[in-house]
Backbone as CSV, one residue per row, in Angstrom:
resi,resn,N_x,N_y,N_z,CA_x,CA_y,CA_z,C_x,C_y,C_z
1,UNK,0.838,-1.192,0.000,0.000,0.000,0.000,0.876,1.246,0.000
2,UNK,0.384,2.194,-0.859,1.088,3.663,-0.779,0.333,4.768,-0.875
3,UNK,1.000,5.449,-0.474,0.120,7.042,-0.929,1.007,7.741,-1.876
4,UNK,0.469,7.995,-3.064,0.982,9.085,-3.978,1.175,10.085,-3.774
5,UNK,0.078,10.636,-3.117,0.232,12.198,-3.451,-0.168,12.390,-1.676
6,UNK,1.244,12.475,-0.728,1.606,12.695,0.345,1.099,13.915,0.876
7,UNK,1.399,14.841,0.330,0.675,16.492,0.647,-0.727,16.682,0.580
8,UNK,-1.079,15.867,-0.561,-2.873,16.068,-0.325,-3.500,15.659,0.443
9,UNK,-2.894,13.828,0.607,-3.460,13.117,1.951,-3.169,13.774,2.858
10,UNK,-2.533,14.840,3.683,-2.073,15.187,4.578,-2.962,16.484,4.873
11,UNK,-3.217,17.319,4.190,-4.245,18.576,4.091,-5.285,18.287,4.342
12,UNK,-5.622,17.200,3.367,-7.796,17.098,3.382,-7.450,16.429,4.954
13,UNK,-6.603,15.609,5.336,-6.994,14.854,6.620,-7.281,15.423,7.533
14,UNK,-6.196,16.852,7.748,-6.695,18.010,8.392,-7.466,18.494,8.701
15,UNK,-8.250,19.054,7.390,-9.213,19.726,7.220,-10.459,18.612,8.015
16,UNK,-10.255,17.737,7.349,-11.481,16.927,7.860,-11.699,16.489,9.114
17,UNK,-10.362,16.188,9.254,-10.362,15.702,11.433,-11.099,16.672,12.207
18,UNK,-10.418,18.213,12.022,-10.436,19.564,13.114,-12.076,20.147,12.547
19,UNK,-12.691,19.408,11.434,-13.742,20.293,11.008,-15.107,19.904,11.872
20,UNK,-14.992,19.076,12.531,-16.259,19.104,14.292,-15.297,19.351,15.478
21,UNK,-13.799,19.522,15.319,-13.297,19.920,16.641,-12.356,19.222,16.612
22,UNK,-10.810,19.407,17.008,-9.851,18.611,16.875,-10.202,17.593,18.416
23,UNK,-10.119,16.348,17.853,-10.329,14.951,18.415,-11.611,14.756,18.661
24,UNK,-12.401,15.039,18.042,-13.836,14.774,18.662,-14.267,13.260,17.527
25,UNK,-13.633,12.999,16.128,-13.631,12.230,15.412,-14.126,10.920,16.307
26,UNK,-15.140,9.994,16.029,-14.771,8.924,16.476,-14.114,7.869,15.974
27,UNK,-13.764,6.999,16.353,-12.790,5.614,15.912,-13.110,4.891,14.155
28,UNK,-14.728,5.147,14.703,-14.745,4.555,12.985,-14.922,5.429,11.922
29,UNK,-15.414,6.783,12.592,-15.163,7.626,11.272,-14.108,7.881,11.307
30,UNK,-13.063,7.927,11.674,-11.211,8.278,11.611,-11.333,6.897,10.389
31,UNK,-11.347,5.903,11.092,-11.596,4.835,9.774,-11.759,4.920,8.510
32,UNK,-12.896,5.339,8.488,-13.808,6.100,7.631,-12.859,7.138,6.644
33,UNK,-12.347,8.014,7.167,-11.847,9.068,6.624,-10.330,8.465,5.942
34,UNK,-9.561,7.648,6.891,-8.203,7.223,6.187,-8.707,6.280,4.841
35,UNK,-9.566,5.516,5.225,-10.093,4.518,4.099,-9.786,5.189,2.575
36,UNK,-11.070,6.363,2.912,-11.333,7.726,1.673,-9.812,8.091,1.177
37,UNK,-9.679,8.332,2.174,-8.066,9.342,1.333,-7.072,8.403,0.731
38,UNK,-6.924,6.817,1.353,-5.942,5.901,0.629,-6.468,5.604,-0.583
39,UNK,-7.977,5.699,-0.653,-8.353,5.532,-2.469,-8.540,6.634,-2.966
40,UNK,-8.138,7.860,-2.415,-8.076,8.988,-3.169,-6.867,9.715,-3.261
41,UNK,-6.130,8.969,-2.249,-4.669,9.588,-2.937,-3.701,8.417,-3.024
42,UNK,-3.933,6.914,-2.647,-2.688,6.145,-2.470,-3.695,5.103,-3.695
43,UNK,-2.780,3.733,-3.428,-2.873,3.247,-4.439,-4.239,1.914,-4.721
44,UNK,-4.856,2.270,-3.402,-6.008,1.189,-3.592,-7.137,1.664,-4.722
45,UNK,-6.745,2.533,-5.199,-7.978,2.439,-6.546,-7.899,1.995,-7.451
46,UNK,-8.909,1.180,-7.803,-9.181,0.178,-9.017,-9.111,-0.815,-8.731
47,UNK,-8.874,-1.256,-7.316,-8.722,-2.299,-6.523,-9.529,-3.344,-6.091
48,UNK,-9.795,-4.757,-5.961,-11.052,-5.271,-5.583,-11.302,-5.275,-4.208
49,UNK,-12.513,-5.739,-3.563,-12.314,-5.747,-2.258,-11.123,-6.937,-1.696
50,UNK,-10.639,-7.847,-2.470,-10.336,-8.835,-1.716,-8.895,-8.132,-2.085
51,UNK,-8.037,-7.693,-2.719,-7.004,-7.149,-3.494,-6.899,-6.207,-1.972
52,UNK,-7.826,-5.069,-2.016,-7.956,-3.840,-0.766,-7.766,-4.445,0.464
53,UNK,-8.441,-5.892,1.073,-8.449,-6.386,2.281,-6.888,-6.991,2.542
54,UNK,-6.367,-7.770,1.358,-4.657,-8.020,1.511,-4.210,-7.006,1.965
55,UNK,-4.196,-5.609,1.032,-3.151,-4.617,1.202,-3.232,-4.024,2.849
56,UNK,-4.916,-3.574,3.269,-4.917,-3.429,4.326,-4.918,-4.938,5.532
57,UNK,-4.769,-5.663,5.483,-4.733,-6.685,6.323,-6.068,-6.577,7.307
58,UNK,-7.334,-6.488,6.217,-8.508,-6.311,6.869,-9.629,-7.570,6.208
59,UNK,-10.776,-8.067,6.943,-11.687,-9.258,6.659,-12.186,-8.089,5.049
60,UNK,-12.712,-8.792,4.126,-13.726,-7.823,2.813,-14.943,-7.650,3.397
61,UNK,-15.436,-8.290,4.271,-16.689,-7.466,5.460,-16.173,-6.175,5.667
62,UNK,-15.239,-5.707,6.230,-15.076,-4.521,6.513,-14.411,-3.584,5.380
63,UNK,-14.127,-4.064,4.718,-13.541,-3.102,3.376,-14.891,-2.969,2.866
64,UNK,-15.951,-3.668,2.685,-17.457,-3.383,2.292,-18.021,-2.154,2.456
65,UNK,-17.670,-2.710,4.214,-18.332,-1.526,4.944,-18.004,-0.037,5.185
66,UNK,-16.456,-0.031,4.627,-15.826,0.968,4.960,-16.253,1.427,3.649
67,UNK,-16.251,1.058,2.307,-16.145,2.087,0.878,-17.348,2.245,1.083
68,UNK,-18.554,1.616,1.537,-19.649,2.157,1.453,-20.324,3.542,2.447
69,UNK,-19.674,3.521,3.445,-19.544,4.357,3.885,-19.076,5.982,3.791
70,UNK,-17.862,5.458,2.905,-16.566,6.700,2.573,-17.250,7.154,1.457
71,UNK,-18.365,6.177,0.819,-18.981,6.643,-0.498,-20.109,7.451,-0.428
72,UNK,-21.006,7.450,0.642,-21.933,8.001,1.200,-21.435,9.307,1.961
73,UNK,-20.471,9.567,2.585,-20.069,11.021,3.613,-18.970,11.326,2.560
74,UNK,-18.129,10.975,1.628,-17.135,11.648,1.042,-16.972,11.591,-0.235
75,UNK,-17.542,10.922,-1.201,-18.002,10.751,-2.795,-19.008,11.643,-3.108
76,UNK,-18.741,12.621,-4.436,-19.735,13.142,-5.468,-19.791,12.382,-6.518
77,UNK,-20.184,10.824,-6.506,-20.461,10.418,-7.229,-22.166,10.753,-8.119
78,UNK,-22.136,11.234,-9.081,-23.255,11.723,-10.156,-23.822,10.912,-10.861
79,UNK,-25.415,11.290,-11.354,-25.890,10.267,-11.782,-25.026,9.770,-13.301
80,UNK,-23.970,10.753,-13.640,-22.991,10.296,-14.845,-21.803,9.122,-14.773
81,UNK,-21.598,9.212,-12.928,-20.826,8.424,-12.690,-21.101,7.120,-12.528
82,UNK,-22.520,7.013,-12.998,-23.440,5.780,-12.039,-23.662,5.104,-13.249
83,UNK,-24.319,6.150,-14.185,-24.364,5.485,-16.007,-23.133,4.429,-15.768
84,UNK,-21.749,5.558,-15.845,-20.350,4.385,-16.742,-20.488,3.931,-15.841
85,UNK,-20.394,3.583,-14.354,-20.249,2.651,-14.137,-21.130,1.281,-14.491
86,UNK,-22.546,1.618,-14.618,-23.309,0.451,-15.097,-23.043,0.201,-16.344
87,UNK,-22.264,0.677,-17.458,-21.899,0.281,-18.144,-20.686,-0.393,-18.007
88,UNK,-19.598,-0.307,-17.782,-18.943,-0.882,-17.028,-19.008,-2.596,-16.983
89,UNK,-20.442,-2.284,-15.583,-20.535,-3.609,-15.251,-21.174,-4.846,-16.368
90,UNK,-21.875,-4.169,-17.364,-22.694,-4.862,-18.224,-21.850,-5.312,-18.748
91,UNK,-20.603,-5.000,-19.441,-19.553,-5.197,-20.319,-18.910,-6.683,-19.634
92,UNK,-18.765,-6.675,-18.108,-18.413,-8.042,-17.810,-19.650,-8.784,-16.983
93,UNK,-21.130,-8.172,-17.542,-21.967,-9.178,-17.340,-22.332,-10.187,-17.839
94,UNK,-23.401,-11.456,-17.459,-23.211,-13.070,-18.174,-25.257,-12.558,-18.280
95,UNK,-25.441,-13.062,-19.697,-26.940,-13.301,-20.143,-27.490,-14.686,-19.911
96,UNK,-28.034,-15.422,-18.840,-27.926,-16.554,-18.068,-29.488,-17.171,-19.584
97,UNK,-29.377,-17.649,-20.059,-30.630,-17.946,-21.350,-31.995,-18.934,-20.527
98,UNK,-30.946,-19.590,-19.788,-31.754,-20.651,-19.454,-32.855,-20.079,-17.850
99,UNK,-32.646,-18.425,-16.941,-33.305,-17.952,-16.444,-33.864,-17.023,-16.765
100,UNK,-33.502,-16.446,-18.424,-33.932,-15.221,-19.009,-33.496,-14.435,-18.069
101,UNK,-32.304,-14.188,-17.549,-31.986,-13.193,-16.319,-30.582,-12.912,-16.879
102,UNK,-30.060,-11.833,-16.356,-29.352,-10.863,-16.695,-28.177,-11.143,-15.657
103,UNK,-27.067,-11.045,-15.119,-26.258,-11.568,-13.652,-25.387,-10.264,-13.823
104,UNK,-24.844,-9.663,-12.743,-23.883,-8.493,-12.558,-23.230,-8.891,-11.764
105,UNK,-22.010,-8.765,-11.323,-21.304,-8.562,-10.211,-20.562,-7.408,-10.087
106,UNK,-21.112,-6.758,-8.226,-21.232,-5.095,-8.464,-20.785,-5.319,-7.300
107,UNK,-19.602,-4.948,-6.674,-18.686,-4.867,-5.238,-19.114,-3.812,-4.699
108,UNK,-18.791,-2.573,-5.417,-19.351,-1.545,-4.369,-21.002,-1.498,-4.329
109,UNK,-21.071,-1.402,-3.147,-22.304,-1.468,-2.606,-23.087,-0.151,-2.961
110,UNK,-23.057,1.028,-2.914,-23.466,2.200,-3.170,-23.197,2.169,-4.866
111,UNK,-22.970,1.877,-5.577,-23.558,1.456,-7.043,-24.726,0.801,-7.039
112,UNK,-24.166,-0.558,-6.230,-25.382,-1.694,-6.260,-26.404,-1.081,-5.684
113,UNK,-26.340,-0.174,-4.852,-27.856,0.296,-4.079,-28.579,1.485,-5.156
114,UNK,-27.649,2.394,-5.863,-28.516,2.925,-6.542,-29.107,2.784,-7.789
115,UNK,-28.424,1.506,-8.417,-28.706,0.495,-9.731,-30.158,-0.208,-9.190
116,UNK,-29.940,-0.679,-7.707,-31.603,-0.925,-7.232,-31.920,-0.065,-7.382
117,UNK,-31.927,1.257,-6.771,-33.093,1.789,-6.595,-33.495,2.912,-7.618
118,UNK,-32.954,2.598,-8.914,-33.285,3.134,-9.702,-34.185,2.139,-10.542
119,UNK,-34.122,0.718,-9.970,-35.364,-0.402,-10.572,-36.386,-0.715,-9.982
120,UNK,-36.054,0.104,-8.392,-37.075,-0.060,-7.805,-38.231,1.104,-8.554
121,UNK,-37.599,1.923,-8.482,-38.274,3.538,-9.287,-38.885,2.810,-10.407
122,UNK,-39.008,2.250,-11.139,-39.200,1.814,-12.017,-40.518,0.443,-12.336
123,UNK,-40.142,0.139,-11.077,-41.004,-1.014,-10.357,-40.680,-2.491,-10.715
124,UNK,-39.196,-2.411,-11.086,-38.313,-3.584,-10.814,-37.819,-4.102,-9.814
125,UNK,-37.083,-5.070,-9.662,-36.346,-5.440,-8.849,-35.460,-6.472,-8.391
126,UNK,-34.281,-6.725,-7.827,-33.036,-7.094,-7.963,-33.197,-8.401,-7.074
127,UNK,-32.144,-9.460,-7.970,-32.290,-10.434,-6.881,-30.834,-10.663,-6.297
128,UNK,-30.873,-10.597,-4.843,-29.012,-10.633,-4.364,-29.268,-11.657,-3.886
129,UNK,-30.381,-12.756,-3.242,-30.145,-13.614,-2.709,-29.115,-14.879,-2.147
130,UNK,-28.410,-14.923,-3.333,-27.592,-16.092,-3.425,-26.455,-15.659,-2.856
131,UNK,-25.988,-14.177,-3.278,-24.725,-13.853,-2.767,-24.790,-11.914,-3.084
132,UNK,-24.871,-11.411,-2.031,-24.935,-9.852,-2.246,-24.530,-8.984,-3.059
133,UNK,-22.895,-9.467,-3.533,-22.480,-9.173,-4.700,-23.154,-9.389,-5.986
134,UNK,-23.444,-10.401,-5.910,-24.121,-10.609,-7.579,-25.581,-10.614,-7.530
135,UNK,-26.027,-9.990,-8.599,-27.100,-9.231,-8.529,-27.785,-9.749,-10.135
136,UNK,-28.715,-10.595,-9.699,-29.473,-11.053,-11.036,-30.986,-10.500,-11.570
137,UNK,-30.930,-9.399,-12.702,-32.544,-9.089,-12.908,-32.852,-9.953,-14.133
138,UNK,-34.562,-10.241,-14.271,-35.118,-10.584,-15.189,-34.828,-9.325,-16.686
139,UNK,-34.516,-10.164,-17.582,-34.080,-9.339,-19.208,-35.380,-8.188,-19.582
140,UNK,-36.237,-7.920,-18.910,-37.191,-7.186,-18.596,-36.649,-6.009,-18.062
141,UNK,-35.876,-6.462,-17.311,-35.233,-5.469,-15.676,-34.282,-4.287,-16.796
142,UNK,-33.725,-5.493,-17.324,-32.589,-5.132,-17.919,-32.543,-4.056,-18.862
143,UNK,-33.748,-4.191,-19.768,-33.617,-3.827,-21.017,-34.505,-2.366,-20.450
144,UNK,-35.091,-2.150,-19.411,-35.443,-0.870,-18.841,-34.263,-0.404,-18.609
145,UNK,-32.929,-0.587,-17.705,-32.109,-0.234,-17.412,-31.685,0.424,-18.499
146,UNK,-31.271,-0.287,-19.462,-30.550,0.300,-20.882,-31.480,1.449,-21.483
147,UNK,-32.378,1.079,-21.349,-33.468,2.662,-22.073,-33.525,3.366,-21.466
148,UNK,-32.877,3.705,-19.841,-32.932,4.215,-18.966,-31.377,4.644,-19.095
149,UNK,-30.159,4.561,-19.026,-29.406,5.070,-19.223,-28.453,5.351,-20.551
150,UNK,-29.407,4.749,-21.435,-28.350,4.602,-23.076,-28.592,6.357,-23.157
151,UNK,-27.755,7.056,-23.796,-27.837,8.247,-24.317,-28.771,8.478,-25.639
152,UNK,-29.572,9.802,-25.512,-30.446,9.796,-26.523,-30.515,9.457,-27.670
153,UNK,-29.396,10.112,-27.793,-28.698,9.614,-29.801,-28.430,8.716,-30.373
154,UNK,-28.066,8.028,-28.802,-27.549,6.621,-29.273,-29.386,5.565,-29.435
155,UNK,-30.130,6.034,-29.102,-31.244,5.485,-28.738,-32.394,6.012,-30.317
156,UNK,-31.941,6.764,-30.554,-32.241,7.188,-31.719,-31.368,6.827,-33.266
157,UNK,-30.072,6.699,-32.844,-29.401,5.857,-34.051,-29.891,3.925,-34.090
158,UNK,-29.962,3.391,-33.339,-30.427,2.022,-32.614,-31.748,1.595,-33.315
159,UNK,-33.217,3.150,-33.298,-33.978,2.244,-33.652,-34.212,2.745,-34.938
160,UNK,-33.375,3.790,-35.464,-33.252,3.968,-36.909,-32.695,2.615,-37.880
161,UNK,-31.818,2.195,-37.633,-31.209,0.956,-37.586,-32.312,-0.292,-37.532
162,UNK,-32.992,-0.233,-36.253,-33.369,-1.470,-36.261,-34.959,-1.610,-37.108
163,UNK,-35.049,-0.239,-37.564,-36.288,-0.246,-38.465,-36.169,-0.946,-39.812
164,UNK,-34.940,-0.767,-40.127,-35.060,-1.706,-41.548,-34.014,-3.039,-41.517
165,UNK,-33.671,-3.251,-40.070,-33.514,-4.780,-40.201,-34.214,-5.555,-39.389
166,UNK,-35.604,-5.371,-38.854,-36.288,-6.204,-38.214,-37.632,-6.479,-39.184
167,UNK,-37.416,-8.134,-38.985,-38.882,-7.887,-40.134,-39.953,-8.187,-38.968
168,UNK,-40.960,-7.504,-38.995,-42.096,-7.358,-38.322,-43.547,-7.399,-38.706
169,UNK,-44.909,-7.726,-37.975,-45.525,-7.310,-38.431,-46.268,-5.939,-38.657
170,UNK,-46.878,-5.871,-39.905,-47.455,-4.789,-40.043,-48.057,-3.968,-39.191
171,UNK,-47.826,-2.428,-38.582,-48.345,-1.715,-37.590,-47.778,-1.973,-36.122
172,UNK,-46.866,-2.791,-36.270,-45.749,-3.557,-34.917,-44.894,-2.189,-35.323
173,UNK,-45.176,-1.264,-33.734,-43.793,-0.257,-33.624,-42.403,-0.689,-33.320
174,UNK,-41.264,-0.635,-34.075,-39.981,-0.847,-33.699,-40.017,0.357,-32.542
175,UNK,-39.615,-0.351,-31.178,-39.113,0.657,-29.827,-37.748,0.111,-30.219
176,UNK,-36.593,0.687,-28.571,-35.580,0.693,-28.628,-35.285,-0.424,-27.871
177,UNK,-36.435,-0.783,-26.748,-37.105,-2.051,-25.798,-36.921,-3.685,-26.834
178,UNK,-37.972,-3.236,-27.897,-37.795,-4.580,-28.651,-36.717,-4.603,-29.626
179,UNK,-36.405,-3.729,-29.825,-35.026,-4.181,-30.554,-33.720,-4.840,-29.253
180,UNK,-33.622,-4.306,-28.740,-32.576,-5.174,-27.177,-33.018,-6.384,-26.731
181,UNK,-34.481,-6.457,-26.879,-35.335,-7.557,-26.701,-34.370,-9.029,-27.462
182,UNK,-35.049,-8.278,-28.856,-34.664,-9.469,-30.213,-33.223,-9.420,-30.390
183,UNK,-32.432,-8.379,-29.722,-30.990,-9.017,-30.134,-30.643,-9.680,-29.164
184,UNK,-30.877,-9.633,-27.861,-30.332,-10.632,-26.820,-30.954,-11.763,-27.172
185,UNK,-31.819,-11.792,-27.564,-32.753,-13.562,-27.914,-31.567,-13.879,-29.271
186,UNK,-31.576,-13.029,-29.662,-30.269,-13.732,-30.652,-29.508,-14.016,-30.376
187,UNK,-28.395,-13.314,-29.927,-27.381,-13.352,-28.995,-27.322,-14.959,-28.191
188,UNK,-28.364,-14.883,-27.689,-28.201,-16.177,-27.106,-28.210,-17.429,-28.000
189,UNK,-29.455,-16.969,-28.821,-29.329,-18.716,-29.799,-27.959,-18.391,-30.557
190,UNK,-27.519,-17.848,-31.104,-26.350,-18.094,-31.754,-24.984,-18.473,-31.420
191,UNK,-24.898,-18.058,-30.297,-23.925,-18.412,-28.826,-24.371,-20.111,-28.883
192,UNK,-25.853,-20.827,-28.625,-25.998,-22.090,-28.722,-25.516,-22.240,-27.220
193,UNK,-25.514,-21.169,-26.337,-25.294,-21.599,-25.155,-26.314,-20.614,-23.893
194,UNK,-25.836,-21.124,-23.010,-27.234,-20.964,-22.011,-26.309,-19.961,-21.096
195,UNK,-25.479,-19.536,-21.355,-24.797,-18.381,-20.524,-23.749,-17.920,-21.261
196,UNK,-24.553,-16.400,-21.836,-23.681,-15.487,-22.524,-22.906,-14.560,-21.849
197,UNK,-21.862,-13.793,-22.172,-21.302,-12.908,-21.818,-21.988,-11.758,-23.137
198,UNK,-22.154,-10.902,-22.179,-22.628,-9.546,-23.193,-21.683,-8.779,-23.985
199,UNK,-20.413,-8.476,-22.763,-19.189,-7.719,-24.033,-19.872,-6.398,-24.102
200,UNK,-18.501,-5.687,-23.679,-18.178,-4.041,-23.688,-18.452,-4.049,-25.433
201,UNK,-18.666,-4.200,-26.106,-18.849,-4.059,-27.831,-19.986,-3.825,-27.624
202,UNK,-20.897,-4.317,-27.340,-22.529,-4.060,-27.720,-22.870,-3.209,-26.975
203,UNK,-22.658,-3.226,-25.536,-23.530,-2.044,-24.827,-22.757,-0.868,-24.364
204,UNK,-22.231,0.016,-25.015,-20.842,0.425,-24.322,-21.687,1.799,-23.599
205,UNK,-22.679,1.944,-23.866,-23.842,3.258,-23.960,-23.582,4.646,-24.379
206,UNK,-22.923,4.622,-25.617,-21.842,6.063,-25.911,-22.631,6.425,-27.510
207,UNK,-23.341,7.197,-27.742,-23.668,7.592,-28.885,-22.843,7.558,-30.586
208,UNK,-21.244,7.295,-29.787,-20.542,7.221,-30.608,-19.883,6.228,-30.971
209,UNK,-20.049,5.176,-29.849,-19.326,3.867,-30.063,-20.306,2.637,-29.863
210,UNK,-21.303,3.095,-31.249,-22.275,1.989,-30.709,-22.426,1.003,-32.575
211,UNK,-21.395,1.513,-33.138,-21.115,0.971,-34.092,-21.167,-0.752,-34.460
212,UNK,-20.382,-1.218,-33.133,-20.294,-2.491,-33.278,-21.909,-3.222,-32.932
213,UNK,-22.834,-2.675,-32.138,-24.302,-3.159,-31.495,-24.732,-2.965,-33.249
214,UNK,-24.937,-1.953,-33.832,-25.634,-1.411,-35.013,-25.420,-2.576,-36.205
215,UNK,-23.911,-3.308,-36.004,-23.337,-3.853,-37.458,-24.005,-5.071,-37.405
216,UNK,-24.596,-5.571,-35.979,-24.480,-7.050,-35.778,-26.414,-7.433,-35.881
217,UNK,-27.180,-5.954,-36.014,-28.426,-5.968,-35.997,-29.401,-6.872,-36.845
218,UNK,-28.667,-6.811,-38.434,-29.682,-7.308,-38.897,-29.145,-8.788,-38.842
219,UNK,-28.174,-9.828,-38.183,-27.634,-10.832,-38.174,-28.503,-11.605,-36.851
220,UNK,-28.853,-10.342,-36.043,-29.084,-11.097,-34.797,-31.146,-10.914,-34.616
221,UNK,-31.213,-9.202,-34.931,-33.015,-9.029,-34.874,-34.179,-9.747,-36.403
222,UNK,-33.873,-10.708,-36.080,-34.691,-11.593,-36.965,-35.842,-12.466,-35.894
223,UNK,-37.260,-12.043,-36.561,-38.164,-12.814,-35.702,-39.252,-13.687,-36.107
């Protein structure tokens, strides 16, 4: 473990200790606060929890508890930061065929809580049961998610696209819903397997790099 940037960790800590009163901090927000500053100035970022729990010689229960914390009193994380990251996660998510369910694995917890509760908003909802980290919605769940954070343009190049390679019936509106629909149903039969990986290529959610989702349309939205 290191700290890079020695002077900064050393200022904000300051600032932050003496800012209810020098020593009034308690034990776990001092916690709390060193946690923050080693992933904001030393080298645990990008780190997993189990990677973070070596370096600090701590259980990943408490590295859990600590980023979720440090993420809640000391992160401006934005709803922009929340997009890439769910994009992000989709890129190394698995399309399970055989539950029609979608699987994520999302460590930080304050992602995972507002990826819920932006399905709860929605009137979805997440299944962690098996293991807290991984987080499985129905392809329903999913494909709200994506219409929910794909960028406009990109949502508008998509069903321009998927208007003249889906054959449909007559007075059947191409949405942006059934086109994600019919390419993951492709996706899967052509795979010939019952657990896909989705791949940073198709969903990258960037208006500009959605080239590779667009090329593979009329190969995969056939119904």
């Amino acid at each position: 473990m290191k700290v890079t940037d020695k002077e900064q960790f050393a200022i904000e800590f300051i600032e932050q200790y003496a800012t209810r009163g020098f020593g009034s901090m308690t034990k776990n927000d001092f916690e709390v606060l060193v946690f923050n500053l080693l992933r904001k100035y030393g080298d645990l970022s990008g780190k997993s929890n189990f990677e973070m729990s070596l370096d600090l010689q701590i259980p990943e229960t408490k590295i859990r508890r600590l980023a979720y914390e440090s993420d809640l009193k000391y992160s401006q994380i934005t709803e922009a930061d929340i997009k890439t990251a769910f994009f992000k996660i989709v890129a190394k998510s698995k399309f399970r065929g055989d539950l029609n369910k979608v699987e994520f694995v999302i460590e930080n917890k304050f992602i995972r809580t507002s990826i819920g509760a932006q399905l709860k908003k929605m009137g979805h909802y997440a299944d962690s049961s098996f293991n807290s980290e991984i987080t499985r919605i129905h392809i329903e769940s999913f494909i709200d998610l994506l219409a929910c954070y794909y960028p406009e343009k990109a949502i508008e190049r998509i069903v321009k696209e998927g208007k003249s390679a889906i054959s449909h019936e007559k007075n059947t509106p191409i949405t942006f819903k059934l086109i994600l629909r019919k390419f993951l149903e492709g996706l899967a039969a052509e795979s010939g397997k019952k657990v896909v990986d989705l791949g940073a290529a198709y969903f990258t959610g960037g208006a500009e790099n959605i080239t590779p989702l667009l090329s593979k349309l009329k190969s995969y939205l056939s119904v």
